[in-house]
N, C-alpha and C positions, 0 to 999 in steps of 0.2 A: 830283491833285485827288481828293478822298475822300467818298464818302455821307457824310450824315450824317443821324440823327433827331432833331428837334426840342429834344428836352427833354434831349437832352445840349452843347446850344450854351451858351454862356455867356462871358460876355464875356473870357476866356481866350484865345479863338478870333476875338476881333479882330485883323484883318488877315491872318487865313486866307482861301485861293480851295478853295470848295466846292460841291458839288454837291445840290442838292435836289430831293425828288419831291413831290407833293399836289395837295391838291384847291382849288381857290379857292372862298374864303371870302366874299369881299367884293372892292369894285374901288373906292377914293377917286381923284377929279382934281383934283390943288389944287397950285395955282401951275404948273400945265405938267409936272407928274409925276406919274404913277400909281404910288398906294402900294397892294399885293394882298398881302391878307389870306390866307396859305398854312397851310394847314391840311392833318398828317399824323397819323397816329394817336397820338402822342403829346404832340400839342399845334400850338400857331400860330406864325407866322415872317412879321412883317413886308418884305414884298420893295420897293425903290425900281425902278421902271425910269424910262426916258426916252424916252417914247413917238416921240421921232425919230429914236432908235437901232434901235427894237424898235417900230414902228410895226400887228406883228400885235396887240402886248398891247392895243389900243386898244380891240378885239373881245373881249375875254375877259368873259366872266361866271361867275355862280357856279354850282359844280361843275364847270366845268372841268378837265378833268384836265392837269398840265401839269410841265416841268422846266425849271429854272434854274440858270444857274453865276452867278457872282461872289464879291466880297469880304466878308466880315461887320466888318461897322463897328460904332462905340457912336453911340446915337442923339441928339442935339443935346441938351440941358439943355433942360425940357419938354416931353419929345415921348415921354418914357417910360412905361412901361407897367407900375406894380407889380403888375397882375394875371396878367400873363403870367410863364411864367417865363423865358422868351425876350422880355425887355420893355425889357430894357436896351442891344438889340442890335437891325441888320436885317441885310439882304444891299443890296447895290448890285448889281443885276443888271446882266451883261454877257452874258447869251445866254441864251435862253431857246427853249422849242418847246412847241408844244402837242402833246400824246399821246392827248388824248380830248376831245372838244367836245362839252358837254353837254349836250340839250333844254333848254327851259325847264321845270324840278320842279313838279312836280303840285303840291308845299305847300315852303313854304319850312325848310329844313335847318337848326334852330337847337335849340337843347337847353329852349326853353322853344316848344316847338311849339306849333301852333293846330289841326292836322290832327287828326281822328280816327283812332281806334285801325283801323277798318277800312280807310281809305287808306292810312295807313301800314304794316299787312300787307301790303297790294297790293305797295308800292314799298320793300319791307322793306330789300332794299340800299343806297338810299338813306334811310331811316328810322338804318341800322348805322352812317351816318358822321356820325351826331349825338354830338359829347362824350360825352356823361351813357350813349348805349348803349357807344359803345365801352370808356368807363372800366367799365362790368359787365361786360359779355365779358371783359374782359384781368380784371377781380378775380375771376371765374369761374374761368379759368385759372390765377390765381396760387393759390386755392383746393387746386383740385384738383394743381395741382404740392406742393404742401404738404399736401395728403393723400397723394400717392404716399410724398414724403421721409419722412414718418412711420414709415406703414405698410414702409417696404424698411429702415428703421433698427430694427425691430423682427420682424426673419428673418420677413417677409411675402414671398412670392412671388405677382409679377402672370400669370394664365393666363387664354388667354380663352379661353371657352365656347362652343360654339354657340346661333347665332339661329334656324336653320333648324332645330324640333325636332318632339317628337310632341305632338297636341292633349292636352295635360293642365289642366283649367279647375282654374284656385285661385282662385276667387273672382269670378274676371272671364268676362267671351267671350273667347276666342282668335281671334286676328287668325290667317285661315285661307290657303295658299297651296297649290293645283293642282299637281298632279304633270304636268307632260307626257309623261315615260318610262312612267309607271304608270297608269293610265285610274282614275279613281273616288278615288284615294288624294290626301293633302292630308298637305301639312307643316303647321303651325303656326310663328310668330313665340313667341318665345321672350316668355312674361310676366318671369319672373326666372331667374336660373340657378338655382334651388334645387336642384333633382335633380342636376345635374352638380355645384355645390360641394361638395353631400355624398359624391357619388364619389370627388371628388378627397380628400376626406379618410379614405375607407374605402382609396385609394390610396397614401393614407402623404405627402398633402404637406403637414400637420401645422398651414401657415400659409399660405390664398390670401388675394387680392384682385384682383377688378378693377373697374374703369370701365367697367358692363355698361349697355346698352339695356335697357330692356324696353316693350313693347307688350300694350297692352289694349285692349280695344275695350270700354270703359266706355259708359253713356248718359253725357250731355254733364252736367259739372257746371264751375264757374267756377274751381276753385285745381286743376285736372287736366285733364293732357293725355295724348292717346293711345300716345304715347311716351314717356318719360322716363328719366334719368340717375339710377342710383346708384353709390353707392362700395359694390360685396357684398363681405362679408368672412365668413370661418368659420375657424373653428379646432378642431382636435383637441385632449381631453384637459382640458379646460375645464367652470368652472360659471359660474356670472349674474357670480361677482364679476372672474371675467378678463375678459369682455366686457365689462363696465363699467367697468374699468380701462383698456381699451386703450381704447374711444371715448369713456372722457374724455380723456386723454390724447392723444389726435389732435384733439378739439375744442382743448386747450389747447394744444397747437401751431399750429394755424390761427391762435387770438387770437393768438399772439404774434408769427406770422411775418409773417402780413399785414396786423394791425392793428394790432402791438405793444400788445397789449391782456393784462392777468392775469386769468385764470379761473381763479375758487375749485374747487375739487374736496376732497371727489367733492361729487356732484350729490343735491341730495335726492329722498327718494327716499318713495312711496304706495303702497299697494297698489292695483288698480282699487277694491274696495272704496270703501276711504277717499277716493280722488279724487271719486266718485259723491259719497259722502255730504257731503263738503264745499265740492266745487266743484260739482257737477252736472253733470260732465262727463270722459272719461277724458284729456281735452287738457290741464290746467289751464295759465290762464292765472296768473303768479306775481306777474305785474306790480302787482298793487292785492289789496284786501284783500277786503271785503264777502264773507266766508265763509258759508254755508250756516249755520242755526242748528235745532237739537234747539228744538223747543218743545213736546211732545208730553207731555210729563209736567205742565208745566203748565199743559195748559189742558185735562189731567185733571182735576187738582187744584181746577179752577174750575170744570165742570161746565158746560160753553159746550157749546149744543146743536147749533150745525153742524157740532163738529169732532168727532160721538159715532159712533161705528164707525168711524173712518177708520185706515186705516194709518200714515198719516205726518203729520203738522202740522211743517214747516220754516218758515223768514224768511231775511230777509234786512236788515240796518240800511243804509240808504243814507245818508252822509253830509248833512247841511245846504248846504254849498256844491252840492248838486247836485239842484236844484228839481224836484220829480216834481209836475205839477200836479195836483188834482182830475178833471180831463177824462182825465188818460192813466192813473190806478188804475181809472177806471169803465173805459176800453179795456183792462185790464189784467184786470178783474174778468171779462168779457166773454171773453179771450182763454182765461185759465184753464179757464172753464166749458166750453169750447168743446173743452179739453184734457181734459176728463172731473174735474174738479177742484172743487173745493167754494167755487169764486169767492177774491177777492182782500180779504182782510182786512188793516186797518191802521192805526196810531195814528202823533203826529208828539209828540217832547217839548217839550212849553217848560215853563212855569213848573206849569201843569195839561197833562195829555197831552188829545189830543185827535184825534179817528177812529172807525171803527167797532169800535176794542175798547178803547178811551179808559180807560172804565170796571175794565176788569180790569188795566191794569198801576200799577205804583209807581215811585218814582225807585231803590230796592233790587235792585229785577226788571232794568230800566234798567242800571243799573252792571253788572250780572253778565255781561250782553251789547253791553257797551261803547258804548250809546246814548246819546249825550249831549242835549247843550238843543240843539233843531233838528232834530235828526237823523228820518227818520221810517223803521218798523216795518213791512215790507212780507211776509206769512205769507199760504201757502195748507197747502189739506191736502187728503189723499186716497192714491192707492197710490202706488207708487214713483214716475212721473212727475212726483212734486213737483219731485226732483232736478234731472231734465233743463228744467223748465218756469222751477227758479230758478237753475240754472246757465245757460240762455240770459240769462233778464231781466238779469243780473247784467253778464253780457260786453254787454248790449245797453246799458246804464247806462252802462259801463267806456268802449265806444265813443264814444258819445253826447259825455261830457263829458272825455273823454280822460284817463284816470284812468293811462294806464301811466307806469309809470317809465321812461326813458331808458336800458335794462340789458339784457344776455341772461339771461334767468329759466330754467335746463335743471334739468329733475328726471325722474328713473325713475319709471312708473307699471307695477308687473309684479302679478304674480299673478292675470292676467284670465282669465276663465270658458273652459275650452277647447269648448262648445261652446254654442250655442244654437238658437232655434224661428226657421226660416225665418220671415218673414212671411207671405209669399207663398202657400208648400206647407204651414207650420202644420209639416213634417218638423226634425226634429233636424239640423245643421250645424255645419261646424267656423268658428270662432267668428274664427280670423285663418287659420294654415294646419295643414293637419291631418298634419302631418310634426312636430308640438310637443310630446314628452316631458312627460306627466301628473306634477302633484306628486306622490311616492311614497304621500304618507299620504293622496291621493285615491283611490290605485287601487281600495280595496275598491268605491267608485260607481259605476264603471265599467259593472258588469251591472245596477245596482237605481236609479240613481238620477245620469247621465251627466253631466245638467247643473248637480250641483255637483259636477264636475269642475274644479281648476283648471289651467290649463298653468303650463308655464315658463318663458311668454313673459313680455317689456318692451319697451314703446314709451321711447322720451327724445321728452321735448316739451318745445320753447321758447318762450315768449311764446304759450300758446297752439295752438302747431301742432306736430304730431306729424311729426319729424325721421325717426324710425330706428323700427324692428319688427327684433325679431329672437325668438330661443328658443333653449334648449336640443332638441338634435332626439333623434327618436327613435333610436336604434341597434340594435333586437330587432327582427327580421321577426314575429315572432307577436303585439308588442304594436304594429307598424306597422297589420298587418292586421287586429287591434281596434278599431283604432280609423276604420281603413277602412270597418267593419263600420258601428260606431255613427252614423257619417256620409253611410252610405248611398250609398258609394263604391266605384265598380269596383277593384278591388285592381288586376285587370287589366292596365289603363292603366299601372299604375307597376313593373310586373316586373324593369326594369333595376334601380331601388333594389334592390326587395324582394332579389331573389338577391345582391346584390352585401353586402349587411345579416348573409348567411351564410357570409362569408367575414374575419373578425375585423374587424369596423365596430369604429374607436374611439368613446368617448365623444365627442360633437362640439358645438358652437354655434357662432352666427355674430349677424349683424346687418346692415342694407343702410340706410345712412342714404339717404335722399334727395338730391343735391347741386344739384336745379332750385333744391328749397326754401330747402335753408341758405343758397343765395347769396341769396335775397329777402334770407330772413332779414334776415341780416346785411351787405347793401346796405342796409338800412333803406326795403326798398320793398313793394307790395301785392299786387303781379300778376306770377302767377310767370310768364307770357309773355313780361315785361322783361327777364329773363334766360337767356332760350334765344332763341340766333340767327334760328332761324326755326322759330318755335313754328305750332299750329293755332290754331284761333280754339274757342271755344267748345263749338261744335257740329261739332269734329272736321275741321274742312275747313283747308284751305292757299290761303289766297287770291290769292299769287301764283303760284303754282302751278298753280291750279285744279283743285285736288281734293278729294276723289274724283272721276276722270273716266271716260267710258267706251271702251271698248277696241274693236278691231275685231273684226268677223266671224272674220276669218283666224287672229286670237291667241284669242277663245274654241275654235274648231274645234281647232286645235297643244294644247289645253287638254280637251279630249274634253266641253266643256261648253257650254252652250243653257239660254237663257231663253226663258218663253214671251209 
C-alpha cells in the first residue's frame, strides 16, 4: 500500500489500494453514503465511505484531520469533476481513522473567505490551509529554488552570515539584543549582511549568495514588515553591467521556470534624474503612459502671470475615457496649494478647448503633446515638488481607472544622489547606504559641494515597486572614511570593514532583491503579508503569537536590566 499526494492520482491508478492523509473539506449524505471532500496540499480527493462500515465517519466535520485506505475507482458518468484534477477518480474507503478532531473554526476555511484580515492572523494556521495561501507558499518556494538553481549554475556560493551582529544603523533602528555574559553590552539583529558580504569578498570568494533575514525596527508603514526576505548577492571584480546581467538573468529564469513565461532583456534603463522628471517618481510605474510634460518654455512664451518666477511648469494629458470631474480639479487645485504649488491649471480639447487656460492653447500646441479631442490638460508649477505632486496624481489616475497593462514592466533606475538633507536634523546623510562608490567624475564635489554627489547605485523596479537596491561598493579605506566623514558617521562602528579594505579589497558589487515583494509581484497580488507564512500586522505585532509581550522579572534581572 503506498502514500500518495493528491495531484499525482489520476485515473491510471484505478483500481490501486492506497493510502491517504488530509484535512476534510466538506462532508455530503446522499442516498445512505458519505462522500468527504479530502483536501491535502496539493489538491482535493473525493472519498466514498459507508457509514455502516465506518459508522465513526458519521461525526466528521470539517478540518478534521484524518487517514484513509481503499481502492481508487473512476466515477460513474455524471458525477465528475472537470474542475478538479482528481475529478475523474475517488477512493472507496475501506478504513479509515481519525488523527486530529477539529474545534469548530472561528471562520470558515475557503479560498473566497469572509473573515478579516485580523482574525485570520489570529488563526493563521488555519487561514495556510486555504488553496489560494497554500498555492503562494509552494510558488514562494518554487521561486526561491529557481533563484538558488540560477545563481549555483553561475559559480555562485551560498554562505550564511550572521544575525547576531554589532549595532550599525543604515538607515533603520536596529532590533537590539542584551548580553547576559556581558552586563550593559547589546548585540543587534542583523539589518542586511552588507558588512560581512563585503568581507567575504575582500576574502577571495569572488561569488556569494544567500537567503538572508534581515530585521528593522521601522515605524509601521503598510508594504513593510519588521523582518523580511532577500536573495543578497555580491560579486568581486565587477561594474553596473555584470550586475545587471546576472539579475536579469535570474529574473529571466524565474519567468521561465515557474511561469514558462519569456522576458525581454536587458531591462530599460533611467537615470534617477530622468525617472523624476518624467515619472515623478524614482519607482516608475511602466504599465501606462500619461508622462510628465516640460511646459515651461511655453507659457514663457505667452507671458501667463501665475506661472512668472516659478521653477517648473509641468502637466500631465489624462486620456478622455478617464472622466476627471470639475469637483476633483477644484480638490486637486486645493491639494496642490496645500503642496506649496501655484494651484491646478487646466484646459479639456474638443472642437474649441476649454478651462482655465482654454484661451492659450491651439490644436498645434495639442498635437506636439499627444492631446487629442477629449483628452484634458492637467499643469501645475512651482519648485521641484511639481514632479513628486504629478507623479503621484498620475499613479492615482492609473489606479483609479486601471490603466495597467497585464505585463512585468522591470527597468534600472541608477545614478541616484549619494547623499541628501535629513529632514528632520536639516544634516547631510547618505542617501541609500553609505558603503556606495561615488561616480569618479563626482569626486572633485566631494569637499565643495557633496550633494551633487552621484553614487553607483541602482534600484530595478517592476510595475511600480522597487525590487532590488544594490551598488558598486567602496573598496579604499580612506575614501570609505570620507565619506563617513561627510555623513556624519562614526567610522568607529565599522573598523572590521575599514581594516579588512587594507588588505587587497577587490573591486566588488552586489545587489539584494527583495523576494517578500517579487512573490506579490508576480502572484499578481497587493499585500505583501499574503506571501510570508506568518507575517506581523502593520503595526509590527504578531497576533497569534501575541507579540510583543512582556517578560519576566527573573529573565529582565539574567539580563542585568530594569524598567522604571
Amino acid at each position: 500500500m503506498k502514500k500518495i499526494f493528491f495531484d499525482r492520482l489520476k485515473k491510471e491508478n484505478v483500481g490501486e489500494v492506497i493510502e491517504v492523509f488530509g484535512w476534510v473539506d466538506r462532508v455530503r449524505n446522499l442516498g445512505g453514503l458519505l462522500f468527504i471532500d479530502l483536501r491535502d496540499r496539493t489538491g482535493m480527493l473525493q472519498l466514498v465511505i459507508d457509514p455502516k462500515e465506518h459508522p465513526e465517519a458519521v461525526d466528521l466535520g470539517a478540518q478534521d484531520c484524518i487517514r484513509a485506505t481503499g481502492m481508487v475507482r473512476e466515477r460513474p458518468e455524471g458525477q465528475k469533476n472537470p474542475k478538479l484534477t482528481t475529478g475523474d477518480i475517488e477512493l472507496d474507503v475501506d478504513g479509515m481513522e481519525v488523527l486530529g478532531k477539529s474545534k469548530v473554526p472561528p471562520f470558515v476555511v475557503e479560498n473566497d473567505v469572509k473573515a478579516g484580515e485580523e482574525l485570520r492572523l489570529r488563526y493563521r494556521y488555519l487561514d495556510l490551509r486555504r488553496e489560494t495561501m497554500q498555492r503562494v507558499i509552494i510558488l514562494r518556494h518554487r521561486i526561491v529554488s529557481a533563484m538558488r538553481e540560477y545563481l549555483n549554475n553561475n559559480d555562485f556560493i551560498e554562505i550564511e552570515t550572521p544575525i547576531l551582529t554589532r549595532s550599525m544603523p543604515e538607515g533603520a533602528r536596529d532590533y537590539l539584543v542584551p548580553s547576559r555574559l556581558y552586563p550593559k553590552k547589546f548585540y543587534a539583529l542583523a539589518q542586511s549582511p552588507q558588512m560581512y558580504k563585503q568581507l567575504l569578498m575582500v576574502a577571495g570568494f569572488e561569488r556569494y549568495y544567500q537567503v538572508a533575514r534581515c530585521m528593522r525596527d521601522e515605524d509601521p508603514r503598510h508594504d513593510r514588515q519588521p523582518e523580511h526576505t532577500q536573495i543578497d548577492i555580491e560579486l568581486s571584480f565587477v561594474d553596473e553591467e555584470d550586475v545587471y546581467q546576472i539579475t536579469e538573468g535570474m529574473f529571466v529564469h524565474i519567468l521561465k521556470t515557474v511561469f514558462d513565461r519569456k522576458l525581454v532583456v536587458p531591462f530599460p534603463r533611467l537615470t534617477y534624474a530622468e525617472a523624476m522628471e518624467r515619472y515623478g517618481t524614482d519607482k516608475p510605474d511602466l504599465r501606462f503612459g500619461m508622462e510628465i510634460i516640460d511646459l515651461k518654455e511655453f507659457f514663457k512664451e505667452r507671458d501667463f502671470p501665475p506661472f512668472e518666477g516659478v521653477k517648473e511648469v509641468r502637466g500631465i494629458v489624462v486620456k478622455k475615457e478617464n472622466k476627471i470631474s470639475r469637483k476633483r480639479l477644484d480638490e486637486l487645485n486645493n491639494r496642490a496649494k496645500s503642496a506649496g504649488l501655484r494651484g491646478i491649471f487646466w484646459a479639456r480639447r474638443e472642437q474649441e478647448f476649454r478651462g482655465s487656460i482654454a484661451k492659450l492653447l491651439d490644436h498645434e500646441t495639442a498635437a506636439k503633446i499627444q492631446m487629442e479631442t477629449g483628452d484634458l490638460l492637467i499643469i501645475t508649477a512651482g519648485d521641484d515638488t511639481v514632479f513628486t505632486f504629478l507623479g503621484g496624481l498620475r499613479n492615482e489616475i492609473a489606479a483609479e481607472y486601471n490603466l495597467y497593462k497585464k505585463d512585468y514592466m522591470f527597468l534600472w533606475v541608477y545614478d541616484f544622489p549619494l547623499f541628501e538633507i535629513d529632514g528632520k536634523t536639516g544634516k547631510i546623510t547618505a542617501s541609500h547606504h553609505i558603503f556606495t562608490q561615488p561616480r569618479k567624475e563626482d569626486l572633485p564635489y566631494l569637499d565643495s559641494d557633496p550633494l551633487r554627489v552621484r553614487g553607483r547605485l541602482y534600484d530595478l523596479v517592476c510595475n511600480g515597486n522597487e525590487l532590488a537596491s544594490g551598488s558598486i561598493r567602496n573598496h579604499n579605506r580612506a575614501l570609505q572614511e570620507k565619506l563617513f566623514e561627510i555623513a556624519g558617521m562614526d567610522k568607529n562602528k565599522y573598523t572590521m570593514l575599514l581594516n579588512a579594505l587594507e588588505y587587497g579589497a577587490p573591486p566588488h558589487g552586489g545587489i539584494a532583491p527583495g523576494i517578500d515583494r517579487i512573490v506579490m509581484i508576480l502572484a499578481g497580488l497587493t499585500s505583501i503579508r499574503d506571501v510570508i507564512a506568518f507575517p506581523k500586522t502593520t503595526t509590527a505585532q504578531g497576533l497569534m503569537e501575541k507579540i510583543p509581550d512582556e517578560v519576566t522579572p527573573e529573565q529582565l534581572k539574567e539580563l542585568h536590566l530594569k524598567f522604571d
